[in-house]
N, C-alpha and C positions, 0 to 999 in steps of 0.2 A: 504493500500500500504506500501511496506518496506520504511521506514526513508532512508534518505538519508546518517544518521550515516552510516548506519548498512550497506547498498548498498556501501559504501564507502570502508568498510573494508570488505568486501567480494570481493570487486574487488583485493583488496589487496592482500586476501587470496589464489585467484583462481591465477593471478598472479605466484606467487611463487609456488605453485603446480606445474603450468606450467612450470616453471622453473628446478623444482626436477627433471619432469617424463624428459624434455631435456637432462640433465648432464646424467643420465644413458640410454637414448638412445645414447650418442653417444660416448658412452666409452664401449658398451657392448661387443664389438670385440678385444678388444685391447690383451686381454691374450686369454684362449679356455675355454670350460665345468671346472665348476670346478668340482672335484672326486664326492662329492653327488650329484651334478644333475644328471649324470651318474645313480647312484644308483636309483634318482625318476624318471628318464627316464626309468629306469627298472619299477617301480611301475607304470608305467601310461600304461605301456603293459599289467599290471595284475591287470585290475580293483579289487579290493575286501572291503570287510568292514573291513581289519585291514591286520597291515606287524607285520614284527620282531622286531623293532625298532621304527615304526611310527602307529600312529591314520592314518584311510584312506584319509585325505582329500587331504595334499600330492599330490599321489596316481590320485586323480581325476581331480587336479589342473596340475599337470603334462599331464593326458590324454588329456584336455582341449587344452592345447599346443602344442602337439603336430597335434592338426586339423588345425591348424593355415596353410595357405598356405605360411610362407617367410620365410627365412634365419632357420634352426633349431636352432642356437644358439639364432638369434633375436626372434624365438618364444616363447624360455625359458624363459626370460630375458623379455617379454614384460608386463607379468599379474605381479610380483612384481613389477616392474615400476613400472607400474599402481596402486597398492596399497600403493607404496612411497608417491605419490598425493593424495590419497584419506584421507591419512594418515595426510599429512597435512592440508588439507579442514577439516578434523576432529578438527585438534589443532584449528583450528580458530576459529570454531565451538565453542567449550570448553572456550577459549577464552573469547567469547561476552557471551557466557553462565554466564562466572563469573562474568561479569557487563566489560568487556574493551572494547574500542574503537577502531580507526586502529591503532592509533601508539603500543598499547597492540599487536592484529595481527600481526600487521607488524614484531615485534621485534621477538615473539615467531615465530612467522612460519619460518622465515625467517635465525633466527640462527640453531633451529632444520634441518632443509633442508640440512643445511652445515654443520651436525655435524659427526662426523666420525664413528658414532654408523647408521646413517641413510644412509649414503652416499655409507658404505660398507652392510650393513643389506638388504638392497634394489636391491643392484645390481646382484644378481643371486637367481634361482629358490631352494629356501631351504624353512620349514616350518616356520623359525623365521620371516621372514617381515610380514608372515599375523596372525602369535601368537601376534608382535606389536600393529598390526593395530585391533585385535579384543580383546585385553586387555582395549586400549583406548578406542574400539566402549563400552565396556562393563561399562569404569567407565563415560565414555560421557552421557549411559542411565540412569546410576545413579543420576549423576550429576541432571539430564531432571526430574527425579523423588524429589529428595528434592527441586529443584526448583517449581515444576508442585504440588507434591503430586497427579500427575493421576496414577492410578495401571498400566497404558500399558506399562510405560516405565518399572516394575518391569518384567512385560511379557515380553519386549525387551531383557531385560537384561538377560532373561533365555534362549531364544532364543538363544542371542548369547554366553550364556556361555558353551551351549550345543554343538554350532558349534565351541570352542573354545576347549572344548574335544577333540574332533574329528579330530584336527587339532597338536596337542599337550598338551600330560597333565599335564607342570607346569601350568596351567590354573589356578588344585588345590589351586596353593599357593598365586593365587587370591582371590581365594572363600575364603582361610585362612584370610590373611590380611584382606578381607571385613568382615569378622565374628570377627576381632580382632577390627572392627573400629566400629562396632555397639556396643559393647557391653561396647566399651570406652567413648563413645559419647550417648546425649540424643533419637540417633537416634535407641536405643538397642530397640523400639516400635515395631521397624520394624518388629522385631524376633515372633514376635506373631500376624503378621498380614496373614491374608490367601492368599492376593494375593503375599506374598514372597513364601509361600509355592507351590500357584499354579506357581511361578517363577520355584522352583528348583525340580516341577513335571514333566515341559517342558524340564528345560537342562537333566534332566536324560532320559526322550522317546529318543529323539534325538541323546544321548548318547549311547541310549540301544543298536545301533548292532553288535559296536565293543568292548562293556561291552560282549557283548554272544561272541565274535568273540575270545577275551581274553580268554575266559572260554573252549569252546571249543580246544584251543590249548595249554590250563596249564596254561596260566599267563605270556605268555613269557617277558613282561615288564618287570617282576621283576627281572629274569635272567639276563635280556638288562640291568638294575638299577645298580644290583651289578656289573656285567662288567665295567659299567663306571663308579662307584666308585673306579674298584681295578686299573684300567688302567689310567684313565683320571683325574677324582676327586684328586686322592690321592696328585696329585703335585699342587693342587692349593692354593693358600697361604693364608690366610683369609685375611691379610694385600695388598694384592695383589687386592682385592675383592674388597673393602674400594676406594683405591687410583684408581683403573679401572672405578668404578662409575664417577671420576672426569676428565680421560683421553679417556673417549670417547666420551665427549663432549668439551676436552680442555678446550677453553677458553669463549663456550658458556653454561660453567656451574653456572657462574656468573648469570645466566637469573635462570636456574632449584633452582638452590639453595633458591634463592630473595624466586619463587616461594614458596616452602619448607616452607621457615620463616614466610611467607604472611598466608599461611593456618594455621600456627602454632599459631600464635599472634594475625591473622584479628579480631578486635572484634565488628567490623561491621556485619560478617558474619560468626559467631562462626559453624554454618551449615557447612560450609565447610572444619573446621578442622580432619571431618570425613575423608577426605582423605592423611591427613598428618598421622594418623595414618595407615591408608592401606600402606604407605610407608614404615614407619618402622617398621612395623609386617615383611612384605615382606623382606625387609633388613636382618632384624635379623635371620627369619628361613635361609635363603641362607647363612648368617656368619654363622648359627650352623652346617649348610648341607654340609659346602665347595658347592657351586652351581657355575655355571662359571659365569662370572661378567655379561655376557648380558642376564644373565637368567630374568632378572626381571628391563627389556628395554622396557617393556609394560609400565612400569610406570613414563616414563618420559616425551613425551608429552602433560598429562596431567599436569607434575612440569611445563614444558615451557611453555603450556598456563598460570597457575599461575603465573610465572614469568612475563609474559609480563603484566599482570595485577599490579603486584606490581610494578615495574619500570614506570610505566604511571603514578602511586599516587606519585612513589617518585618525578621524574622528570614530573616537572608541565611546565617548559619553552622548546620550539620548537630545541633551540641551542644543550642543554645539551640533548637529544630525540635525534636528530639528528646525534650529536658525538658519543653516544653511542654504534648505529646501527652501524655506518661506522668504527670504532674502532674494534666491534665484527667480525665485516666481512671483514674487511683487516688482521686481525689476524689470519682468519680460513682459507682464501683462500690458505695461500701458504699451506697447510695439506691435502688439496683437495685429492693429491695421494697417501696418505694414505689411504682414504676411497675409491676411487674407481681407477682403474689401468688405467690411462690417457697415460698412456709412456708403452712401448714394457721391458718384465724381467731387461736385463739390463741397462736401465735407469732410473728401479726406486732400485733396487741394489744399484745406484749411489745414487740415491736421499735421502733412507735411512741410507746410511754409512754418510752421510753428518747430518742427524739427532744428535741432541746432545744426549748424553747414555741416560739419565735417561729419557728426551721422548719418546726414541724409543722402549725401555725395553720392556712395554708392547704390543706392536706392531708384536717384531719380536718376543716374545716369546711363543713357540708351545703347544700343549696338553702334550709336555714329558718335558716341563720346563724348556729346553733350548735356547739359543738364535741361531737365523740364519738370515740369509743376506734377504730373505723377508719374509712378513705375509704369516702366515700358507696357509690363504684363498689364496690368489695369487700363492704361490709353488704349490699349490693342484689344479690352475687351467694349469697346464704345463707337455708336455710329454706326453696325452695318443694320441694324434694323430700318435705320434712317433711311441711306444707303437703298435696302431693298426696297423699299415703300412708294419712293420715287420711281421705280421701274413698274413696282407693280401697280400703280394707280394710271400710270403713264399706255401701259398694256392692253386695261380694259376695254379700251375701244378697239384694238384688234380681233378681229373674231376669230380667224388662223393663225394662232401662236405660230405653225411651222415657220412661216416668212418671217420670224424673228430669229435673229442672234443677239447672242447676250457675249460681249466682251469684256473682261477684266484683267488690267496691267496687271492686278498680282494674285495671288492666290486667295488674301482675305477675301477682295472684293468678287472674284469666281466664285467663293466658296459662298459666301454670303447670298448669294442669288441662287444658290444650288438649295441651300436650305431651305431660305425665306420666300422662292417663290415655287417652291414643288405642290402646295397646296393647289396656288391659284397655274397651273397646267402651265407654266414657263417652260421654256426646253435650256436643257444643261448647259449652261456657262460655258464659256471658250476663254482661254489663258494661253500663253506661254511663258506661263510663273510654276515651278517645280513641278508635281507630280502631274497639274494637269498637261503640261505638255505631253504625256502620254494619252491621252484619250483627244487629243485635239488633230481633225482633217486633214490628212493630207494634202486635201485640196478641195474648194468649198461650194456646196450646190449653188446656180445660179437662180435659185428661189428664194435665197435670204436675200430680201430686201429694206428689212428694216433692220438695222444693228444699232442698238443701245451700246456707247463706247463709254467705258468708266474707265478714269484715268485722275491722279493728280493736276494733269495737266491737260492743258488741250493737245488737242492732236490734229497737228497743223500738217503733219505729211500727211494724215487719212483724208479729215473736210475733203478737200479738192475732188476727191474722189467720189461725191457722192453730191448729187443734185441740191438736195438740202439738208440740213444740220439745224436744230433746235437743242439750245441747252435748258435741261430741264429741271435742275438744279443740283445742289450740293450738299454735304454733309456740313452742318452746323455745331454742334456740340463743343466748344474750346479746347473740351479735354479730354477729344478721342485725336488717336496717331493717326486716324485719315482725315481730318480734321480738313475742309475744302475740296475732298474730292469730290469730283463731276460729276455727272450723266449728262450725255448728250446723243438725242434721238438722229440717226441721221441715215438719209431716205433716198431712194431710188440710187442705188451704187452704180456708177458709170464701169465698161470691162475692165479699165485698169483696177481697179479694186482686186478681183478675182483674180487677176495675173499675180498684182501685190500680195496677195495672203499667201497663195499657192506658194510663190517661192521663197517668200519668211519662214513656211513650215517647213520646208525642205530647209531652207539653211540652217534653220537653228537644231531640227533632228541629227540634221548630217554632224553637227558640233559636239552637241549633247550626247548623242549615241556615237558619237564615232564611227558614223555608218560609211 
C-alpha cells in the first residue's frame, strides 16, 4: 500500500494541478484566438504527416478539438489546460523521485503553477505547452531509469522522444544536452548499452513519416530555419536570453536555481548531477544559436522539482517552510496578468504601463525588438473577429460564394477567415504565409472574380489588375498586432491577374519546396 508520506504529497500534488487547469479555464475568454491557433485550426482541417513550419502533431491535436462539442475557443484552450496539470503531476512526480516529501511538492508544484512561463505557455493551443510537458515526461523517464536501472524506462524515453519529434524538433537539443550529460558523467555506460540503442530505434520509427514527409517536399524546415533566423532570431540578444531565463519565472527562480546548485554539489546523489549538465549543454547551444528564451522551458520543471528538494534539506523547521511558500506566492500573485489575460486589452495596457521598465522590458518586447503597450501573445490575440466581420457583412450580397477568393498576407488573417466565416459558407482563404502555402492553387480558376485582398498595406502591384477596388475597411482596436489592417473588395480581375498569381505560386513553391 502507498505510505502515507507519499499519499500525503500526492494529494498535495493533485491539488495544485487542480488549481493550474482552474486559473486557465477561467481566463480562456477574456481576449479571442490568438493568430497561430488560427493557423493550427487550419492544420486540424488538413490532417497530414507534416506542415511548412510544424511536425504533425499540432495538426492532430488541433483536429482532436475541434470534435469537442462546446464553446470553439473553450475547445482550443481545453487539451493545453489539461497538459498545464498533467504537467505539474509530472513535477511532483520528479519531485518524490528525487527523494522529497510534501513540503519539496508543495513548494515546486506550486510556484511552477504561478510562474509566468506556465501560466502564459498553457493558456492557448500552440505546440510549446506539450514540447514542455514531453521534455519533462522524457527526463522524468530518465530520471525512473538511473533510479530503476530497468531498460523500459530507456524504451519510455524513446517512445517519447519520438513523439517529441513529431510535435516539435528543438527536441534535438535535448537529445544534444542528454549526449553532452552522458559523456560528462559516469553515466557515459549508457552509450554502449543496446537497450539505448533499441531507445533511439523506437524515436526514429515513430519519427519516420514526417522524416519521408520532409523528404518528399525538399526539406522545407530548413527554408522555415533560415527565415526565422533572418526575421526573428537576428534581434535576439544573447544577454536578453540569460536575464529571460530568470524573468519568466520572476521570483520563483529562487526554487529553479537552489535546484541547479542541488544537482550540481549533491554528493549524496552524485547520479543526478547528470542532469545539471543537460542544462547547461542546453543553455549554451541556445546562447551560440540566439534561440528564443523559452526554447528550452522543457527544462525547468525538472530544476523546480530539484528545487523543492533542496529547500526541504535547507529549511528543516515548519516556520521558515512555511514563510517561504507564502512569500513566493504573494510575490507572484500580483504578475498573475502577465501570464494569462484576466482583465479585457485595456486594463491590462493599464496594468503594464504601471509595471516598473526594467520588469516589463521583457514582457512587452516583440519578435522585431521593440517595445509596445502589451505582450506580443495578447496583441496577437485581438482584431480578427473584426477582421472577419468586415468580409462577412461585405459577402452577403453575393449569392455565389464560389466567384469569391478570400486572400490573406499572412496566416493570422487566412486563418481568421477560415474560422470566422465557415459558418456563413465562405470558401477557404488563400495565403502564401506558412503552412497555407501548401493547400494554395497552383494556378487559379478564371471564375474568381471577386477577391477580398487583406493586407497591412495596400496593394498597389495587385489594384491595377482589377477593374475596380473598394476599401472596405480596417481593423480598429489600438491594441491588436494587426492593428490597421485592410480589406479591400476588388472586382472584375483583368488576365494579367491570373498570369500574376499562377507564376507567384510557382515561384515561391519552387523556393519553399525546393522543387
Amino acid at each position: 500500500m502507498m505510505s502515507q508520506h507519499k499519499a500525503g504529497s500526492l494529494f498535495w500534488i493533485l491539488l495544485i494541478a487542480a488549481v493550474s487547469l482552474l486559473i486557465h479555464l477561467l481566463t480562456y475568454n477574456t481576449l479571442g484566438f490568438h493568430r497561430d491557433e488560427l493557423l493550427y485550426l487550419a492544420l486540424g482541417e488538413h490532417p497530414a504527416a507534416g506542415y511548412w513550419s510544424n511536425p504533425p502533431v499540432i495538426g492532430m491535436i488541433s483536429y482532436l478539438s475541434q470534435l469537442l462539442p462546446w464553446d470553439p475557443l473553450f475547445n482550443t484552450r481545453l487539451l493545453p489546460a489539461i497538459a498545464g496539470a498533467f504537467l505539474i503531476i509530472l513535477t511532483g512526480l520528479i519531485t518524490r523521485e528525487l527523494g522529497g516529501a510534501a513540503y519539496a511538492s508543495i513548494l515546486s508544484c506550486l510556484i511552477l503553477s504561478f510562474s509566468l512561463l506556465i501560466l502564459r505557455g498553457f493558456s492557448m493551443l500552440q505546440p510549446v505547452p506539450f514540447d514542455i510537458l514531453i521534455w519533462t515526461t522524457i527526463l522524468y523517464f530518465l530520471l525512473r531509469y538511473l533510479n530503476t536501472l530497468k531498460p523500459v524506462w530507456l524504451i519510455w524515453t524513446g517512445v517519447a522522444t519520438g513523439f517529441g519529434m513529431l510535435n516539435k524538433y528543438i527536441v534535438v537539443f535535448l537529445i544534444f544536452g542528454i549526449l553532452v550529460g552522458l559523456l560528462f558523467t559516469k553515466h557515459r555506460k549508457l552509450l554502449i548499452s543496446r537497450y539505448l540503442w533499441i531507445s533511439v530505434a523506437i524515436a526514429i520509427i515513430i519519427f519516420l513519416p514526417n522524416l519521408i514527409w520532409q523528404y518528399l517536399h525538399g526539406f522545407p524546415v530548413f527554408i522555415h530555419m533560415q527565415e526565422l533566423k533572418e526575421t526573428q532570431l537576428v534581434n535576439v540578444d544573447r544577454t536578453n536570453i540569460l536575464t529571460d531565463q530568470l524573468l519568466m519565472f520572476t521570483f520563483g527562480s529562487v526554487v529553479w536555481i537552489a535546484g541547479l546548485m542541488w544537482l550540481i554539489t549533491n554528493r549524496d546523489s552524485k547520479k543526478y548531477r547528470f542532469f545539471a549538465f543537460v542544462y547547461i549543454a542546453v543553455l549554451s547551444v541556445f546562447l551560440l544559436l540566439r534561440g528564443k528564451s523559452y526554447y528550452m522551458a522543457g527544462l525547468y520543471p525538472f530544476m523546480f522539482a530539484a528545487g523543492g528538494v533542496a529547500w526541504e534539506k535547507i529549511l528543516n523547521k515548519l516556520t521558515p517552510r512555511i514563510i517561504l511558500v507564502a512569500l513566493l506566492l504573494l510575490l507572484s500573485m500580483p504578475l498573475v496578468p502577465a501570464g494569462v489575460p484576466v482583465m479585457k486589452a485595456p486594463g491590462l495596457a493599464s496594468y503594464f504601463e504601471k509595471m516598473p521598465k526594467r520588469g516589463a522590458e521583457a514582457l512587452l518586447r516583440w519578435e522585431d525588438g521593440q517595445m509596445h503597450s502589451l505582450p506580443q501573445d495578447f496583441a496577437d490575440m485581438l482584431g480578427w473577429d473584426e477582421l472577419a466581420e468586415i468580409v462577412i457583412n461585405a459577402s452577403d450580397t453575393v449569392s455565389d460564394k464560389g466567384r469569391i477568393m478570400i486572400y490573406g498576407e499572412n496566416y493570422g488573417q487566412a486563418g481568421a477567415l477560415d474560422h470566422f466565416g465557415k459558418p456563413f459558407n465562405l470558401p477557404p482563404a488563400a495565403s502564401f504565409s506558412d503552412s497555407y502555402l501548401l493547400w494554395i492553387p497552383d494556378s487559379l480558376p478564371r471564375d474568381k472574380v471577386l477577391l477580398f485582398y487583406i493586407n497591412d498595406e495596400r496593394g498597389d502591384d495587385i489594384f491595377p489588375m482589377f477593374e475596380r477596388v473598394d476599401s472596405l475597411g480596417s481593423i480598429t482596436n489600438p491594441y491588436a498586432r494587426e492593428f490597421g489592417t485592410s480589406v479591400y473588395l476588388c472586382i472584375s480581375p483583368k488576365p494579367e491577374f491570373f498570369d500574376f498569381f499562377n507564376a507567384k505560386s510557382h515561384e515561391i513553391k519552387e523556393y519553399r519546396f525546393q522543387r
